[in-house]
C-alpha positions in Angstrom: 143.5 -39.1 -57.9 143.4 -35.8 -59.6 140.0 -35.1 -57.2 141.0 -36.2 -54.0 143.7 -32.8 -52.8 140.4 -30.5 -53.9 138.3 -32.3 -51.5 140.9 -32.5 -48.4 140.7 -28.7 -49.2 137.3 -28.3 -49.3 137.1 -30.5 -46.1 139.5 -28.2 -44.3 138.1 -25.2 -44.8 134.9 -26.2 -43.6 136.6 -27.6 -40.4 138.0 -24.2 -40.0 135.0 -22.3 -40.5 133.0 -24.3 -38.1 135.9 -24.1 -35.3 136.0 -20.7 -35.7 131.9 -20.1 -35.0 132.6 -22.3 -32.0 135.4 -20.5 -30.1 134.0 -17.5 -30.9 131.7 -17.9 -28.0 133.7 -20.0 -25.7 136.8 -17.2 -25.7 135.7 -14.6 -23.9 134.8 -17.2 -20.6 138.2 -18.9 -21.1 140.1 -15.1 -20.9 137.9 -14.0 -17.9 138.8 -17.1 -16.0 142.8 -17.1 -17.1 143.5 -14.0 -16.3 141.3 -14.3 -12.3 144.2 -17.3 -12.0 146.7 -14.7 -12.9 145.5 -11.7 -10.0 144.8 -12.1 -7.0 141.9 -10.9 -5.0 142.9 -7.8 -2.8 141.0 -5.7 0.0 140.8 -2.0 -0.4 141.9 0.6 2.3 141.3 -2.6 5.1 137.4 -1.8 4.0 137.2 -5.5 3.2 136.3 -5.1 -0.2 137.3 -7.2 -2.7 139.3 -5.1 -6.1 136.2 -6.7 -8.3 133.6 -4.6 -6.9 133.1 -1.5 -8.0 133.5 1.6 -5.8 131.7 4.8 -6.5 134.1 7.5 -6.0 133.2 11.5 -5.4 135.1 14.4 -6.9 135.2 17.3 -4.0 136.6 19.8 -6.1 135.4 22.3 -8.3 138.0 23.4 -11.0 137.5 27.0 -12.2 140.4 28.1 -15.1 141.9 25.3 -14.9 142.1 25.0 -11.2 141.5 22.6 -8.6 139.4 24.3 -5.6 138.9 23.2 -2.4 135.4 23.4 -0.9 135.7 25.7 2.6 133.2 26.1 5.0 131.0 29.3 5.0 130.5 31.4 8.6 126.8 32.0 9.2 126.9 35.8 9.9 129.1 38.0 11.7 129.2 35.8 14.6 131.6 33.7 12.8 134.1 36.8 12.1 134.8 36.6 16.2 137.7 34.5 17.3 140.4 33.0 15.8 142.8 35.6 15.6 146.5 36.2 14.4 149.4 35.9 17.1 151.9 37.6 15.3 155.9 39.1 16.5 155.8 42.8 17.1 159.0 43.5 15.5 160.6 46.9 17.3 159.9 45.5 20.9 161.2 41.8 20.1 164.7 43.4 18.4 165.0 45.7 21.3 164.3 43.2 24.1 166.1 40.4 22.8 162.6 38.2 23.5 160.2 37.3 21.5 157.1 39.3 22.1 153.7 38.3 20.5 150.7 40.7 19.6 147.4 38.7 19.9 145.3 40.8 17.7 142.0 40.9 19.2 141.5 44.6 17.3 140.6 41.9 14.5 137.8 40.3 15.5 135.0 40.8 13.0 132.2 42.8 15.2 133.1 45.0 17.4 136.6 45.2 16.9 137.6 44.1 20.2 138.4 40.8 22.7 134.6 42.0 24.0 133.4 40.2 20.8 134.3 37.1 22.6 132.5 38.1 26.0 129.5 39.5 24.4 128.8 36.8 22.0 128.9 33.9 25.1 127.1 36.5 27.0 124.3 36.4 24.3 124.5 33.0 23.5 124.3 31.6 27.2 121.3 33.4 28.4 119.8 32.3 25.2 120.2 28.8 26.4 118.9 29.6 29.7 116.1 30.9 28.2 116.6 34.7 29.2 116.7 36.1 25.9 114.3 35.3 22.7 115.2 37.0 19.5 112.9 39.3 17.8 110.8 39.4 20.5 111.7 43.1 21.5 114.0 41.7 24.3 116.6 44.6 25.1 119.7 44.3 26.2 121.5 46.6 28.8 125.0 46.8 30.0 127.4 49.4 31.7 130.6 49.9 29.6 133.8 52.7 29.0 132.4 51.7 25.3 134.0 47.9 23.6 131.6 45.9 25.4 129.0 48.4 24.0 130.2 48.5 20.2 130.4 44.6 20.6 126.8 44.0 22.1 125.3 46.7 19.9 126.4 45.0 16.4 126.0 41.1 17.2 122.2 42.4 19.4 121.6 43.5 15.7 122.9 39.7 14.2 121.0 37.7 16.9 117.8 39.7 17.1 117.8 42.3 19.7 117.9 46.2 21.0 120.9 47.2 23.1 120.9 50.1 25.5 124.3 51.5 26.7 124.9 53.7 29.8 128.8 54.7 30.0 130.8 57.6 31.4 130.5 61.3 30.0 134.3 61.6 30.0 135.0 58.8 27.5 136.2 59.1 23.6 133.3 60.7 21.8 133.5 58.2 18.8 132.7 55.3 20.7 128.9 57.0 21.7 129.1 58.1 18.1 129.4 54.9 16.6 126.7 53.2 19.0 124.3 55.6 18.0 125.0 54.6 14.4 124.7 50.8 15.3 121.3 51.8 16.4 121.6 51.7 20.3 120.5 53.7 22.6 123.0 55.6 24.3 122.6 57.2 27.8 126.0 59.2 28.6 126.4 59.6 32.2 128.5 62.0 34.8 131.1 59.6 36.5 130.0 58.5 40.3 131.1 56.2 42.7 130.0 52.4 42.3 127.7 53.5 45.1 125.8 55.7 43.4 122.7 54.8 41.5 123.6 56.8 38.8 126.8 55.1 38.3 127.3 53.9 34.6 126.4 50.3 35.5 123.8 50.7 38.1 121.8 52.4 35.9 121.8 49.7 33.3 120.8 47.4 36.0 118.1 49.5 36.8 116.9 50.1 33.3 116.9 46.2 32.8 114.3 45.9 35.3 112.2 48.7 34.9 112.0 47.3 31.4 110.8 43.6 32.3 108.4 45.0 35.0 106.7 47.3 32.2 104.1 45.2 31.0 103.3 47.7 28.5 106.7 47.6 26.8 107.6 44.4 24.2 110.1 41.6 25.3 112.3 41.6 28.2 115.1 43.8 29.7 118.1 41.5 30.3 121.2 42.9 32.0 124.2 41.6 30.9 126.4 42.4 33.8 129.7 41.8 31.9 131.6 42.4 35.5 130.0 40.1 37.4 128.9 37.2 34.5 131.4 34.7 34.4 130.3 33.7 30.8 133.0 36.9 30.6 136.3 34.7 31.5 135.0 31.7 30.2 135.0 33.0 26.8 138.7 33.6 27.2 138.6 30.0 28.8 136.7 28.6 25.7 138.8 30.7 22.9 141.4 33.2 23.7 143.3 30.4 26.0 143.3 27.6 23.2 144.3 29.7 20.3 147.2 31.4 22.1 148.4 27.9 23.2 148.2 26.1 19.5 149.4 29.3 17.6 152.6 29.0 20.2 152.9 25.5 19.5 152.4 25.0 23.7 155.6 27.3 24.0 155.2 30.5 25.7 156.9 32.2 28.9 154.6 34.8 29.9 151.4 36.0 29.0 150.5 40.0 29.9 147.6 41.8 30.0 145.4 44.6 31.6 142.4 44.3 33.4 138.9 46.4 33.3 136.5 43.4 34.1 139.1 41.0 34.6 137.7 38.2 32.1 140.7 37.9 29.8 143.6 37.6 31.8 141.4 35.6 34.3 140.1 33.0 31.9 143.6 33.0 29.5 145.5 32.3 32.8 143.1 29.6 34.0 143.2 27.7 30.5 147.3 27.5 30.5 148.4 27.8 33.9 147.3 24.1 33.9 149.0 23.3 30.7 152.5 25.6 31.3 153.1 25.4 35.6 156.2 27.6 34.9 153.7 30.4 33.2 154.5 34.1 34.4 151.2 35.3 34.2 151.8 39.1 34.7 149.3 42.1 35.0 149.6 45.4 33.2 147.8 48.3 35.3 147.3 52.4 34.6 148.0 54.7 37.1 144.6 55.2 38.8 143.6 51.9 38.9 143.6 49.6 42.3 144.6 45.9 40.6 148.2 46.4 40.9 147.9 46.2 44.6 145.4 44.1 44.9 148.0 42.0 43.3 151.2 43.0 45.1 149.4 43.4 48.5 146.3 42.2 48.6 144.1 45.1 49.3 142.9 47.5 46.2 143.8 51.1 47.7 146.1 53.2 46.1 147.4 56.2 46.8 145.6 58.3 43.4 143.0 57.5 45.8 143.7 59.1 48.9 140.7 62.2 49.8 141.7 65.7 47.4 144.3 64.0 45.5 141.5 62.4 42.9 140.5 64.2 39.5 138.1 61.6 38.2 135.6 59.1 39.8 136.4 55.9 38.3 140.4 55.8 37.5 142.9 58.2 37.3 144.4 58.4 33.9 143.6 58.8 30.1 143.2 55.1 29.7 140.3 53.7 28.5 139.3 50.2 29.0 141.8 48.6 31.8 141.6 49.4 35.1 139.2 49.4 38.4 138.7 50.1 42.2 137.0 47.5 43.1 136.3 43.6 42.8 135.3 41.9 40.4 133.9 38.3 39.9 135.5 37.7 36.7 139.2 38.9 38.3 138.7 37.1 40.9 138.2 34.2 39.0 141.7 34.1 38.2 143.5 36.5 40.6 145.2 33.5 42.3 147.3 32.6 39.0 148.7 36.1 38.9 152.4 36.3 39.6 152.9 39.6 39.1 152.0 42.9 38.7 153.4 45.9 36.7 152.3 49.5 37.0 152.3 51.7 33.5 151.8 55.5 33.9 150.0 58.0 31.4 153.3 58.9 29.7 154.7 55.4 28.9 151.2 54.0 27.5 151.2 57.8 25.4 155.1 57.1 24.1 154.2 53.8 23.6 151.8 54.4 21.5 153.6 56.6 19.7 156.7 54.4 19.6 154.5 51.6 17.9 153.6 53.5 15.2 156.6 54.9 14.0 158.3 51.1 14.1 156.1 49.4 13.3 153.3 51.0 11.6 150.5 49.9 14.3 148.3 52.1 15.7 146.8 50.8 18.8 144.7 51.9 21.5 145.2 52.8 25.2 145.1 49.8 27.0 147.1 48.2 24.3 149.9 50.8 24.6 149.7 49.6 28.4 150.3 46.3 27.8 152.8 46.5 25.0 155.1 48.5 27.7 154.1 45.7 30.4 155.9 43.2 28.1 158.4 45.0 27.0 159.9 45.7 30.3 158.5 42.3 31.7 161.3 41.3 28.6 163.9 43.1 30.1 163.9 41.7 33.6 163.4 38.1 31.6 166.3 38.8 30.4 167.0 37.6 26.5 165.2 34.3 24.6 161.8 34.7 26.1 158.7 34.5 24.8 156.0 37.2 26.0 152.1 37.2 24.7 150.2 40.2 25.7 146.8 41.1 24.2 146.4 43.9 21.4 142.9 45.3 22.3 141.7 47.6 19.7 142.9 50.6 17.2 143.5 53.9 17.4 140.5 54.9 15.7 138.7 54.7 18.6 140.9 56.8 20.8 141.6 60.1 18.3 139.5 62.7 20.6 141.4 61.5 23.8 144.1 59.3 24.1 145.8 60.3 20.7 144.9 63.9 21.2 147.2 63.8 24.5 149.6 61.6 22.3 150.0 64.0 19.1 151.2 63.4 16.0 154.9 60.9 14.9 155.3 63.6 12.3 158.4 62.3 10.3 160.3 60.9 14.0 162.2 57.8 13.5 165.0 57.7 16.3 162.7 57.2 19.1 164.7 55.3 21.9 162.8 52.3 24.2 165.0 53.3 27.2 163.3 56.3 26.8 159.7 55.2 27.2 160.4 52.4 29.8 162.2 54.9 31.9 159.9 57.9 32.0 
């Protein structure tokens, strides 16, 4: 008797031991298949794929310090510094006005400093589509310009490949010549003429252009880029200016103002939202001098600067640079028909102007931008309050110092300037 509880012992623990060896392998297949009864199968994102599978997943951020960074996408060269620029509320004009009046600050594209960027660029790029231009080749290209279009080909020529040649008027801001010659241009300064004149500013760049491509001893091609006539001009507008300006207002705008030298801008803005905004005041700002305004207003381009022993100059009569012309133009005419109005701006308002801007609000703008900054404002004050006015903010000062701002002076320490004042002279 004493024997028999030491083997029911025995007998247990080798039962135990033996159970244990066997449902050490059959465990681990009874958990995976209780716990698939337990979940469900679900699909991912509507991708159709089942939570078992695996998914590989990428980490697009690079952490610097501690940081998450995003990855951004890189320009390729200058070209990509063009476009895209801020629309911003020019504070003095809007308080003043009771309207809210938008700068589109084209002085910051990347190239050439200028809305020409835009036109210069497509220029370039479309006759390199048609097959008209081949870079580094010693293709040179030639164009007639008061000087942006100039600064604009001359740096993205350099970018893409090519020479540029620029014939402009003798009477326009040194420091525009200045700094083509240091973009590595040539430079031909002409006397002023008539359009009919061979010697005119953009006839002889015409000319040029095909004396070069007839000159079989000289490398590449002369290619004329004819930024008056080429409607790759208002298209760029059409393409960029337009578009931004309509997304940075959110599709909300009243009126949109701007000068006119070759027309493209205001041409191709007011053909991309005239479609878009029906009730658009598309509005012209034009320098004394300068046939547009009644071209607009009347339908012929005489004006009375114009009339024989009253004219000092042979293109336009006033300081201006830029804006302004007496005769027509492809790229104007592209557009003329969506032109409601037209204001005239005289020497003295587009110098106070000026002046005005930079002692409110610490801008200091060019000519034509002076013009069309007093366009809006007083556009604003026939509006009448809770408008909203976009005009076009060409380029700076800088370029301007040996004319425009010579005739304008220095603000000094002035601070009680009054807009009556300038809108009224």
């Amino acid at each position: 008797m004493d024997s028999r509880p030491r083997l029911y012992l025995c007998t247990a623990f080798l039962c135990g031991v033996l159970l244990t060896l066997g449902f050490k392998d059959f465990y681990p297949d009874l958990e995976r298949r209780f716990r698939r009864r337990r979940k469900p199968v679900t699909s991912i994102a509507g991708a159709g794929l089942a939570s078992k599978d695996q998914i590989g997943l990428e980490d697009h951020t690079n952490k610097a310090n501690g940081e998450d960074i995003h990855d951004v996408e890189i320009g390729e060269g200058i070209e990509a510094c063009v476009g895209n620029t801020p629309l911003f509320r020019i504070k003095s004009l809007s308080e003043e006005t009771g309207c809210e009046i938008l700068g589109k600050a084209e002085f910051l594209n990347g190239a050439g400093g200028s809305p020409k960027d835009r036109v210069a660029l497509n220029i370039i790029k479309t006759a390199e589509e048609q097959g008209l231009l081949t870079p580094h080749s010693g293709d040179t290209i030639y164009e007639g310009t008061v000087g942006s279009t100039g600064i604009s080909l001359a740096t993205i020529c350099r970018a893409r490949g090519y020479l540029a040649h620029i014939c402009m008027p003798s009477d326009q801001a040194t420091e525009k010549s200045d700094l083509l010659l240091k973009l590595g241009a040539v430079v031909d300064r002409v006397p002023p003429a008539p359009i009919i004149d061979p010697m005119h500013f953009v006839n002889r760049a015409r000319n040029l252009s095909a004396d070069h491509t007839a000159d079989p001893t000289r490398p590449g091609r002369g290619y004329f880029a004819d930024q008056f006539e080429n409607e790759a001009n208002w298209q760029a507008h059409f393409e960029g200016t337009g578009p931004e300006i309509f997304q940075q207002c959110g599709g909300n705008l009243h009126a949109f103002v701007a000068g006119a030298g070759t027309g493209g801008t205001i041409a191709g803005v007011a053909r991309f939202l005239k479609p878009k905004l029906p009730r658009l005041h598309v509005v012209l700002a034009d320098p004394q001098g300068s046939g547009l305004f009644n071209r607009i207003k009347n339908g012929v381009m005489f004006n009375t600067l114009e009339k024989e022993g009253t004219r000092r100059r042979s293109q336009v009569d006033t300081i201006v640079e830029g804006i302004g012309i007496n005769r027509v133009t492809a790229n104007f005419e592209a557009g003329r028909e969506l032109i409601d109005d037209a204001l005239k701006v005289n020497d003295e308002e587009a110098l106070a102007m000026a002046r005005w801007l930079a002692e409110k609000d610490g801008m200091f703008v060019g000519s034509s931008s002076a013009v069309n900054c007093v366009a809006a404002a007083r556009l604003a004050l026939q509006l009448g309050p809770g408008h909203r006015i976009v005009t076009i903010l060409c380029d700076s000062g800088t370029r301007h110092l040996s004319k425009f701002w010579a005739h304008a002076g220095s603000i000094g320490g002035k601070t009680d300037s009054k807009l009556d004042d300038i809108i009224g002279i």
